[in-house]
N, C-alpha and C positions, 0 to 999 in steps of 0.2 A: 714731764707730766703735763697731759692736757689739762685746762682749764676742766673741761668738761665732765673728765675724771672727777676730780674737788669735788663737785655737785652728787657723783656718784657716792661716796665713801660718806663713812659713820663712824664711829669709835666703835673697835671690836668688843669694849668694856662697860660703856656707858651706853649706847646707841645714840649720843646727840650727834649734830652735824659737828663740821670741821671749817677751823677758817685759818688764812694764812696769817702767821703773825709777823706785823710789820717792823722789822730789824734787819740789824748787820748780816742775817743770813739771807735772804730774799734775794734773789735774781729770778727777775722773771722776764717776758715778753709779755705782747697784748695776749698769746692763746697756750703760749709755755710756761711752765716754773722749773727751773734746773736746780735751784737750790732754796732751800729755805725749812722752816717750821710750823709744822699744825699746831693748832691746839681745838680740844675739846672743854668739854665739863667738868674730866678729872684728869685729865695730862696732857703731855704734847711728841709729836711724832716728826723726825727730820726727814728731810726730804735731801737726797743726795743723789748727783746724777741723773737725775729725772725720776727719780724713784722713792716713792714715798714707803716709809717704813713703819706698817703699823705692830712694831712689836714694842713694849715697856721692859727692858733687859739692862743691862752694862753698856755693850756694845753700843745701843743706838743712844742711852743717854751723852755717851763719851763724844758718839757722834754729834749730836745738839752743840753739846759745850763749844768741839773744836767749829762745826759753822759760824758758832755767833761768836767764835774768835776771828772768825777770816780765813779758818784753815779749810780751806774746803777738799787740799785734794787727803790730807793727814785723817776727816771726816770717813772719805773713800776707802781708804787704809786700814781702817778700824773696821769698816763695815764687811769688810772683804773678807774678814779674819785673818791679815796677813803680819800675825806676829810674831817671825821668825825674819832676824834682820834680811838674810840673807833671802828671804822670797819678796821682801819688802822692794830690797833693792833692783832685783829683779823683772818684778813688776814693775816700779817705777821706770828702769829702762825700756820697758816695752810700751810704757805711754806715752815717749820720748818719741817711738819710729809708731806711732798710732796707723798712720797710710801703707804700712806694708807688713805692720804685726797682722798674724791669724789667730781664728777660732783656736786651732791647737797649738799653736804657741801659748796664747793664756790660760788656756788648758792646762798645760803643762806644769803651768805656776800655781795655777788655783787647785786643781784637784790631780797630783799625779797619781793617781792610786785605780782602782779596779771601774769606779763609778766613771771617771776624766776617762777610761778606754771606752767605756759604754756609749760615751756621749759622743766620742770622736768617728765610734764605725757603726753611731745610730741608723744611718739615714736608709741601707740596708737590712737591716735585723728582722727576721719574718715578723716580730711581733708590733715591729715598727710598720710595714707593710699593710698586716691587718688594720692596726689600727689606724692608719691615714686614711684606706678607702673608707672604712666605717662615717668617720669623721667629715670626709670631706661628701659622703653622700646626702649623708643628714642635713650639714650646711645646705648643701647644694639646693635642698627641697624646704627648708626651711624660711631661709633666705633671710639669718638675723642680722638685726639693725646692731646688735650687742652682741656678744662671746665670753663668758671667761672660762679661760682653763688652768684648773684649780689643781695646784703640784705637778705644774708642767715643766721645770726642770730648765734647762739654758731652751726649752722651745721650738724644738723640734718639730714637735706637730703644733702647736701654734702656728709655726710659718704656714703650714697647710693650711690650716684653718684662717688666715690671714688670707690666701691665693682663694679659699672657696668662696668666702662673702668679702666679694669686691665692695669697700664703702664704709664695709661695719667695724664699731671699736671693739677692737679682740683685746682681753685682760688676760696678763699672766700672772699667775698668783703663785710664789713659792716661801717658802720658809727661806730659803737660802739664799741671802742679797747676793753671792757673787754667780749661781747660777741664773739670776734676773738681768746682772750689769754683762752678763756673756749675751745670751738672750737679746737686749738690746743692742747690745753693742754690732753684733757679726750674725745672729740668726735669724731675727725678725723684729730688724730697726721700726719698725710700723707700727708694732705692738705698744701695750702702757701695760707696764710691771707695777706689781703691788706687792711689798712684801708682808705676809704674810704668815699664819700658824694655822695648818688644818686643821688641828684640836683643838681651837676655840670659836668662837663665834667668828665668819667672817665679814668685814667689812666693809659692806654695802650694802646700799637700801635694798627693801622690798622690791620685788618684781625687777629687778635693775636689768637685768639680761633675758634674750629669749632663748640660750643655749647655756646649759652649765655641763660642762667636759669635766671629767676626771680620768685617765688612762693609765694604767698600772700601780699607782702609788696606793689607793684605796688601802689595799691589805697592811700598811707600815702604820695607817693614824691608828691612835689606839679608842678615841671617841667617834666611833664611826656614826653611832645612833644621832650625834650631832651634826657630824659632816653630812648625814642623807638628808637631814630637815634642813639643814643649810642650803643643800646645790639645790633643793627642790624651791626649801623660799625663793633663792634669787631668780628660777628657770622662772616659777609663776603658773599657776594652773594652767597656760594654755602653752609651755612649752616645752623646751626636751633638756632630758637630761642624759648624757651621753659616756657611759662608762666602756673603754673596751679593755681589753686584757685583764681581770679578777682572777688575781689568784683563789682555786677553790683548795679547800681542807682537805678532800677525798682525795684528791691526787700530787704529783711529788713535783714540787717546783724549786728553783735555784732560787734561794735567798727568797721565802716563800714570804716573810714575814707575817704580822697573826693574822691567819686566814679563819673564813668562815664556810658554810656549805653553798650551794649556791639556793637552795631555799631558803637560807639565812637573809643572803645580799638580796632578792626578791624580797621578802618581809620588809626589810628599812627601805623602799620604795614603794611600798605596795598603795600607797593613795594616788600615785603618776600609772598605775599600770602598764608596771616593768616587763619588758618582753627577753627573754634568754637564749644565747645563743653561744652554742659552744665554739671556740677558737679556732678549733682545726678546721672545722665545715668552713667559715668565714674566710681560713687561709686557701681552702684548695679554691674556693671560688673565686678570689681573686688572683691566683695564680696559673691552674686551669680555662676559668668563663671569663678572667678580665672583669667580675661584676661583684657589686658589695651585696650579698645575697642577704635580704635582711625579712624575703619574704618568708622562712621558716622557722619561727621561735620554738626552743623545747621546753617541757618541763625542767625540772630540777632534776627529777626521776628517770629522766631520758641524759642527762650530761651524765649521772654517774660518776666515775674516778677520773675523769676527763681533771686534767691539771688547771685549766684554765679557760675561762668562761667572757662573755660580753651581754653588759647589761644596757639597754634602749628604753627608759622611760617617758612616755607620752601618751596623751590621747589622740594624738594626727594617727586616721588609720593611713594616711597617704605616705606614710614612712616606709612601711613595713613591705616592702616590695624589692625586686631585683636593679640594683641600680646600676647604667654602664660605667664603668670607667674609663674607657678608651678615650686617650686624650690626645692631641699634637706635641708631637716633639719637638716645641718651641723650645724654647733656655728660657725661664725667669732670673737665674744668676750665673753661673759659672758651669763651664762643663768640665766635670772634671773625672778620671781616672777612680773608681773607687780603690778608696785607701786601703782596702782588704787584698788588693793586689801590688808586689811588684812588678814592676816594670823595667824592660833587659833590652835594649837595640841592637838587633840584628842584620846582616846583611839586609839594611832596608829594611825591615819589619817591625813589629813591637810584639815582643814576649811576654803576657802575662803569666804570673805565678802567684795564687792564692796562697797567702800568711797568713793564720791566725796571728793577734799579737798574742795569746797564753794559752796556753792549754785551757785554761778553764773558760776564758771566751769560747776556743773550740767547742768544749763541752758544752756550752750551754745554746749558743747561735749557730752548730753546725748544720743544721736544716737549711742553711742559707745556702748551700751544696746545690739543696734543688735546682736553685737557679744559676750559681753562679758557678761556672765549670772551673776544676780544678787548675786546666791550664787552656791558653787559646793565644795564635797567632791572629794580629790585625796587622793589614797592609798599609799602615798610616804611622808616621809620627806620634807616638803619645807620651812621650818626653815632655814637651812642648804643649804651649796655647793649643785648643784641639779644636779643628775646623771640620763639620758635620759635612761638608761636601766631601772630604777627604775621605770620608772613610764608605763614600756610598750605600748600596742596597743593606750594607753590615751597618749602620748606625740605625736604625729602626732598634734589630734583633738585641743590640751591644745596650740599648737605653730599655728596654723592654725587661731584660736578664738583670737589671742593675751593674752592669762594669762601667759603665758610665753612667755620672749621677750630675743630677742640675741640682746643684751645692748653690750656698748663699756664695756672696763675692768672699774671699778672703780665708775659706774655713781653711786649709790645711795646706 
């Protein structure tokens, strides 16, 4: 956790500030703290891993205890939720080979279930797609010095948000410490996690950030009317508040959780003058014009049984416009094979064939068809390290479709 962080944060409970307490848990640097304990005016909050944890539970007291015991990595353990000896030990061997464990190795260990698939064949998923360009157009015009993205999950689009404002401190805030210590660890080491509960007040000052993000989770808090006065406090009357993907009530969504209409989700913004936009428009634009189309808000009245909606809260009219996306196909991290595909070597060639991992993944992210062809030969090596000369005039089209994806170092 940066120093600078500290100065950001408040008690979720009390709203006084925070200060480090000076004991057997503290390890710090001149601009880091990796371990140690807050304390406020009515409790105290550990800080493990870099990551400070503002929740009052079992969990994070047990955590406290084992810090100011010396146990720092048994603190980690606790927090992770890994109370099954046998994922314990698991885990623990995978901190053992830290330089050559992946994103989806620990995956594996932390969440083997429906969500740990979600997060592993994220980086593809149209609603992933939508919401990056959204996200990163708004950065892009924005230009915050601060970020948080509030139920951002191991960080997905954080890392985006991270690549749009070159400079600025991006906050990931989740309920779930071990999708913050993934986050950190292998998605977007740059970021400062905060762990946190979107149904309560959260913690940090006034005005602290000039972007408050929320992207899909919306619909799961059940105090929403709090979370909108929350992301709006911390955006600050002059900035943006940036929701995409809302699950709406009228239309039929996977694991929809309590949804509202989308003149409901307008209402709990309506003092930032929320602008709406329905999902699909936003997908064919970016996958048709290559452009985050943000210059056509609709009514409520105009979305209809539309499943799923994007809300843009601000007074910048200079938002609300056609943004490009067309980027160079640099690498910021690894290039690699999208994991939705096997890979089969053939006389010299590389055989893709599109997997779902479940049927119900199918069901729900088969749209991804649009782009990503069922099956396609490339005259290149993709077994192997994969070299963008190699595959010539086809590596634009191959990075374009998503079959290859600029992954953090290490994911899978």
């Amino acid at each position: 956790m940066l120093a600078e962080v500290l100065r950001l944060l408040r008690c979720p409970f009390c709203g006084t500030t925070l200060d480090l307490v000076e004991n057997e848990a503290l390890v710090r640097t001149k601009d880091q703290v990796t371990s140690g304990v807050l304390g406020c005016q009515c409790c105290a909050f550990p800080i493990v891993a870099g990551i400070p944890v503002m929740l009052a539970d079992d969990p994070t007291r047990e955590a406290i205890q084992a810090l100011e015991a010396g146990h720092r990595e048994a603190a980690l353990l606790t927090l992770l939720g890994l109370d099954d000896g046998s994922k314990r030990r698991a885990f623990t061997a995978l901190l053992d080979r830290t330089a050559s464990a992946t994103y989806r190795d620990a995956q594996d260990i932390l969440s083997p279930d429906a969500e740990g698939t979600y997060f592993v064949y994220r980086f593809s998923d149209p609603t992933y797609l939508m919401s990056s360009a959204v996200l990163r157009a708004v950065a892009g015009v924005c230009r915050p010095g601060r970020i948080v993205d509030v139920c951002g999950g191991s960080g997905h689009l954080t890392r985006d948000l991270v690549a749009a404002a070159p400079g600025a401190l991006v906050v990931l805030a989740d309920v779930f410490y071990w999708k913050l210590w993934l986050a950190r660890t292998f998605i977007a080491p740059t970021c400062q996690p905060v762990c946190c509960d979107g149904n309560a007040p959260l913690p940090f000052a006034r005005d602290t950030f000039e972007m408050s993000v929320l992207s899909d989770a919306f619909p799961y808090i059940w105090h929403k009317r709090l979370l909108a006065e929350e992301l709006m406090r911390l955006a600050g009357p002059g900035g943006v508040v940036a929701m995409p993907h809302l699950h709406s009530s009228l239309g039929f969504n996977y694991s929809a959780g309590m949804t509202l209409t989308p003149a409901a989700y307008a209402e709990l913004f309506a003092s930032m003058q929320p602008h709406l936009f329905r999902d699909r428009d936003l997908t064919d634009a970016v996958l048709d014009r290559h452009v985050a189309d943000l210059s056509r808000p609709v009514t409520p009245e105009e979305i209809g049984d539309e499943p799923s909606l994007t809300l843009v809260a601000s007074r910048r009219a200079d938002l609300f416009r056609q943004h490009d996306l067309r980027e160079s196909n640099a690498v910021s991290g690894e290039l690699i094979v999208n994991p939705l595909y096997q890979v089969e070597r053939r006389n010299g060639v590389s055989v893709l064939t599109l997997a779902f991992p479940t049927p119900e993944y199918e069901d729900e992210f088969g749209a991804c068809r649009r782009y990503l062809p069922d099956t396609l030969t490339v005259a290149a090596d993709l077994t192997r390290p994969i070299d963008p000369a190699s595959l010539g005039a086809q590596y634009a089209e191959l990075r374009q479709r998503r079959v290859l994806l600029d992954a953090p170092p290490r994911f899978c």
